[in-house]
Residue frames as a rotation matrix with the C-alpha (Angstrom) as fourth column:
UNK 1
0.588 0.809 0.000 0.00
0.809 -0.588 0.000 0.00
0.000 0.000 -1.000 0.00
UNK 2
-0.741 -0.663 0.109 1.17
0.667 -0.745 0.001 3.56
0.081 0.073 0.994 -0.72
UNK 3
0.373 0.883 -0.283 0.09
0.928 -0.352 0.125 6.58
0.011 -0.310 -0.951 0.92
UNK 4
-0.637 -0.693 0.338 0.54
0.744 -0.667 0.037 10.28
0.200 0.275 0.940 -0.01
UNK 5
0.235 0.886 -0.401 -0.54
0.758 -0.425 -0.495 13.55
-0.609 -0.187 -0.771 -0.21
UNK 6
-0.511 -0.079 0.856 -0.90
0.845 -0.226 0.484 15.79
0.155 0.971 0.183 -2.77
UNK 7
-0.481 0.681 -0.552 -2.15
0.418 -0.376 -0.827 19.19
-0.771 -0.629 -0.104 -2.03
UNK 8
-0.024 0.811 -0.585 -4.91
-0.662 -0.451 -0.599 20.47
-0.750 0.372 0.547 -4.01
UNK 9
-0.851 -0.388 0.354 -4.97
-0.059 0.740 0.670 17.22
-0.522 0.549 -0.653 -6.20
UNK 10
0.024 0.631 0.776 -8.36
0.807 0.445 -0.388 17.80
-0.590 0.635 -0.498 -7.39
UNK 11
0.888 0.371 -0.270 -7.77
-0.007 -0.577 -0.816 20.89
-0.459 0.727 -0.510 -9.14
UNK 12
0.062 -0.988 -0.143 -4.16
-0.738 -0.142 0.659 19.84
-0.672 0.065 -0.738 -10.37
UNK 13
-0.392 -0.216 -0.894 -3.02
-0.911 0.227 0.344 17.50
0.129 0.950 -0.286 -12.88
UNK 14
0.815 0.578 0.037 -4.91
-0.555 0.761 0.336 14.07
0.166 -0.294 0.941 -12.79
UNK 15
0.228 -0.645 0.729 -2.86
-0.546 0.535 0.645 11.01
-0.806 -0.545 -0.230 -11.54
UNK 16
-0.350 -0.195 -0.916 -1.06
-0.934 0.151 0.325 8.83
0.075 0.969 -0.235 -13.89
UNK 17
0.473 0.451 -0.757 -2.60
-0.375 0.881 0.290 5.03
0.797 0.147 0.585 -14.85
UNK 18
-0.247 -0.677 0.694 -1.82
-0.968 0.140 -0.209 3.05
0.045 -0.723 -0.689 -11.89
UNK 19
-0.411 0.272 -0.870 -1.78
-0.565 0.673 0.477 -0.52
0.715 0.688 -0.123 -11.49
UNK 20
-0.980 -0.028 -0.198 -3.15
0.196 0.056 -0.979 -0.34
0.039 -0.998 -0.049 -7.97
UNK 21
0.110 0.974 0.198 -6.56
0.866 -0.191 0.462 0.43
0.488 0.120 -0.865 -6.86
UNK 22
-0.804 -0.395 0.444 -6.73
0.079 -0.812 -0.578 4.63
0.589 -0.429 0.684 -6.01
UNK 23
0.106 0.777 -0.621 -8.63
0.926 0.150 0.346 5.95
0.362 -0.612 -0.703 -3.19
UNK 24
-0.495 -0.561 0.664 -8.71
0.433 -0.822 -0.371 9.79
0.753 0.103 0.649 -2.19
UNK 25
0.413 0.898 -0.151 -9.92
0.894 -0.367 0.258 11.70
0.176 -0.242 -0.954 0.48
UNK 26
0.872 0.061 -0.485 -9.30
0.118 -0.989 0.089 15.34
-0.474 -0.135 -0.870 0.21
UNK 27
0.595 -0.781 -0.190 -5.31
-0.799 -0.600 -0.036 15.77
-0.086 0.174 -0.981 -0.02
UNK 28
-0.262 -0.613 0.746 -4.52
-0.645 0.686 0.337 12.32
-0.718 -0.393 -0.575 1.17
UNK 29
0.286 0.224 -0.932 -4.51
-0.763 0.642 -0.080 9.30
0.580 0.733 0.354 -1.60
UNK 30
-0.142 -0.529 0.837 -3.86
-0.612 0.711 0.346 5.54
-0.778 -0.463 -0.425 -0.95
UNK 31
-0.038 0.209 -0.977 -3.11
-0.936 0.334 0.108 3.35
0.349 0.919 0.183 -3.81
UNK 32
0.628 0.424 0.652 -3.85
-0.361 0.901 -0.238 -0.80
-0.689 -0.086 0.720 -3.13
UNK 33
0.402 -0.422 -0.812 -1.06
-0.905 -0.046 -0.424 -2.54
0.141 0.905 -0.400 -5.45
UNK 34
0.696 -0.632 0.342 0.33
0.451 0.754 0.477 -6.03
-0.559 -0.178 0.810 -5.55
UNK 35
0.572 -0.498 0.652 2.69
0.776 0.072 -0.627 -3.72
0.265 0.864 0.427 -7.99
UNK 36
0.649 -0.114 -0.753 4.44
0.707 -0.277 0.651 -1.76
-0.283 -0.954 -0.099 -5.63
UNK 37
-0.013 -0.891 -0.453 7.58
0.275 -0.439 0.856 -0.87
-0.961 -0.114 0.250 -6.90
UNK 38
-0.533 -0.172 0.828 6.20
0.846 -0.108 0.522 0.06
-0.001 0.979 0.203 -10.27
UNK 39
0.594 0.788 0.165 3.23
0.640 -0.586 0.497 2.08
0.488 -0.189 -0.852 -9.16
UNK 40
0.650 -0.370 -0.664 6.16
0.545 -0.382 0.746 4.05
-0.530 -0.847 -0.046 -7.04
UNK 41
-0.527 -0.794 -0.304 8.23
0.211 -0.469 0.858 4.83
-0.823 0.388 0.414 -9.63
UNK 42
-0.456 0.287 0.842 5.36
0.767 -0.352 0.536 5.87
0.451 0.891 -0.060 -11.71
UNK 43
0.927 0.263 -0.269 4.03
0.371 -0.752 0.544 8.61
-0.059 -0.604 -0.795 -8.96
UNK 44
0.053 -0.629 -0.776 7.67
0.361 -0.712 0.602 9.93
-0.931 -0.312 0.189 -8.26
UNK 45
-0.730 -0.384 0.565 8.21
0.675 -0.278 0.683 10.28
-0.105 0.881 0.462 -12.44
UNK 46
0.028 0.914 0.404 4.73
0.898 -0.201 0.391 12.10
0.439 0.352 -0.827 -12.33
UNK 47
0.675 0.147 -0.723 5.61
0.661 -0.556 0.504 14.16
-0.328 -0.818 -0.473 -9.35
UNK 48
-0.240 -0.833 -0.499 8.78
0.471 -0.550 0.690 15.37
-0.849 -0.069 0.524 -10.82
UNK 49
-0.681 -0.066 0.730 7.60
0.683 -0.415 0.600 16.11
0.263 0.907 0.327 -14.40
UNK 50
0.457 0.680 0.573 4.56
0.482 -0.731 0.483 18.08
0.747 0.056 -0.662 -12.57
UNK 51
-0.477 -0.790 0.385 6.57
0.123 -0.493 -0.861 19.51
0.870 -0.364 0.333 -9.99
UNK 52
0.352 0.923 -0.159 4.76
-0.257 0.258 0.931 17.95
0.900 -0.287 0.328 -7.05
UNK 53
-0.397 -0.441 0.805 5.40
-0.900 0.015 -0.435 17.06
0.180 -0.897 -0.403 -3.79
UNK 54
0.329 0.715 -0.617 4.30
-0.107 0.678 0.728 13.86
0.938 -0.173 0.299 -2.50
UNK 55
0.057 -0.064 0.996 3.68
-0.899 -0.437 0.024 14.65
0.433 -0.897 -0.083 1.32
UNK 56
-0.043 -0.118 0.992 4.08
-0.800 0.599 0.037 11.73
-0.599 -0.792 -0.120 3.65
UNK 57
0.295 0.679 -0.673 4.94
-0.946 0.306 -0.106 9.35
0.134 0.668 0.732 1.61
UNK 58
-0.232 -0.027 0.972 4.78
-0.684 0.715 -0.144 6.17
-0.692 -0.698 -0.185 2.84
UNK 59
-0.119 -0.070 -0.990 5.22
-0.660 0.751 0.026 2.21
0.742 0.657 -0.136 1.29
UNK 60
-0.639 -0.319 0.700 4.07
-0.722 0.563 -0.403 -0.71
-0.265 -0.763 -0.590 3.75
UNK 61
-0.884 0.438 -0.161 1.92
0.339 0.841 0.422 -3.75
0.321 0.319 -0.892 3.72
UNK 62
-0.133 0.972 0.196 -1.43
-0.264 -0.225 0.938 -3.62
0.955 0.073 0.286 4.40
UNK 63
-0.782 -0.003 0.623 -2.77
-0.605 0.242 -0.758 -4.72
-0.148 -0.970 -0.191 7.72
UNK 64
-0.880 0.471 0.058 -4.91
0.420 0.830 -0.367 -7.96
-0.220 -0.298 -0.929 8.96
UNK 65
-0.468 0.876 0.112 -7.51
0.476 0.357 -0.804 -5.88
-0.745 -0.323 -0.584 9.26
UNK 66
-0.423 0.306 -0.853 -7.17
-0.562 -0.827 -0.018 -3.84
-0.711 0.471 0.522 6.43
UNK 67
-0.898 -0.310 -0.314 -6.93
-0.439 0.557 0.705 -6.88
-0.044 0.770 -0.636 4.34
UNK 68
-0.721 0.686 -0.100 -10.19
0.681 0.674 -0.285 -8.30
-0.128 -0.274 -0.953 6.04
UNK 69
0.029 0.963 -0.266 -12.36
0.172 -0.267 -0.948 -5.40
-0.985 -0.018 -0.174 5.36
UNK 70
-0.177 0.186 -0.967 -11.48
-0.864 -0.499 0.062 -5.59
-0.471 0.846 0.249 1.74
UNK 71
-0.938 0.148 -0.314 -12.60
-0.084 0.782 0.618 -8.99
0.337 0.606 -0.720 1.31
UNK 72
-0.359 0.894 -0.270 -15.65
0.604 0.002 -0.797 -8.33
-0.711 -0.449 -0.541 3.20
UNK 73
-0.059 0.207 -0.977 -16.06
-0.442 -0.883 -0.161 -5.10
-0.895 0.422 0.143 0.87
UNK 74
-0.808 -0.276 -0.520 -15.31
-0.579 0.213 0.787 -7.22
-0.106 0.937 -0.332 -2.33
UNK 75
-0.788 0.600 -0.136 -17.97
0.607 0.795 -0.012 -9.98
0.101 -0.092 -0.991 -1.04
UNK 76
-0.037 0.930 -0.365 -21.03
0.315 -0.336 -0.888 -7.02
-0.949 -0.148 -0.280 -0.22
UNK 77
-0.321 -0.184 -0.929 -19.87
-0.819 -0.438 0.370 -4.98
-0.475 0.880 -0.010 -3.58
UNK 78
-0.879 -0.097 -0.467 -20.17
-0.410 0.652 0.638 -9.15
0.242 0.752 -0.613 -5.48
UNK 79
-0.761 0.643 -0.085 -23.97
0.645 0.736 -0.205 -9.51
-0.069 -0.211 -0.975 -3.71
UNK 80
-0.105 0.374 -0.922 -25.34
-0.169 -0.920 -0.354 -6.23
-0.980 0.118 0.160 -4.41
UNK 81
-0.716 -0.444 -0.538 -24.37
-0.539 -0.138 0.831 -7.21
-0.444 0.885 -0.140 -8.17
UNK 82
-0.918 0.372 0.136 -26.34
0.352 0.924 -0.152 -10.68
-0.182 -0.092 -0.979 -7.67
């Protein structure tokens, strides 16, 4: 998982294709990635060509429970569909 911020990201340049799932609230992003070290070195190449900061940025695993409310989330999201 990678986690950043980005200030004013919604009126600024859009993110580039990632091969992660993105998630934003306000300033703060988190990208989902089993592609880690690509999806990282496609944010810093973005950041530098837009002259960006990425604020706290941070690379770690997920957690137990993060991991457990996205298979719960994947399983209400695949019975809603039903």
């Amino acid at each position: 998982m990678i986690t950043f911020g980005v200030p004013g990201i919604d009126g600024g340049p859009a993110l580039p294709r990632l091969h992660g799932r993105v998630r934003h609230e306000g300033d703060r992003i988190e990208v989902r990635t089993a592609a880690a070290t690509t999806d990282l070195h496609t944010l810093t190449e973005w950041a530098l060509t837009h002259d960006t900061e990425l604020r706290g940025l941070q690379l770690a695993r997920p957690s137990l429970e993060q991991v457990y409310l996205d298979v719960v989330g994947r399983a209400e999201r695949e019975r809603a569909d039903v």
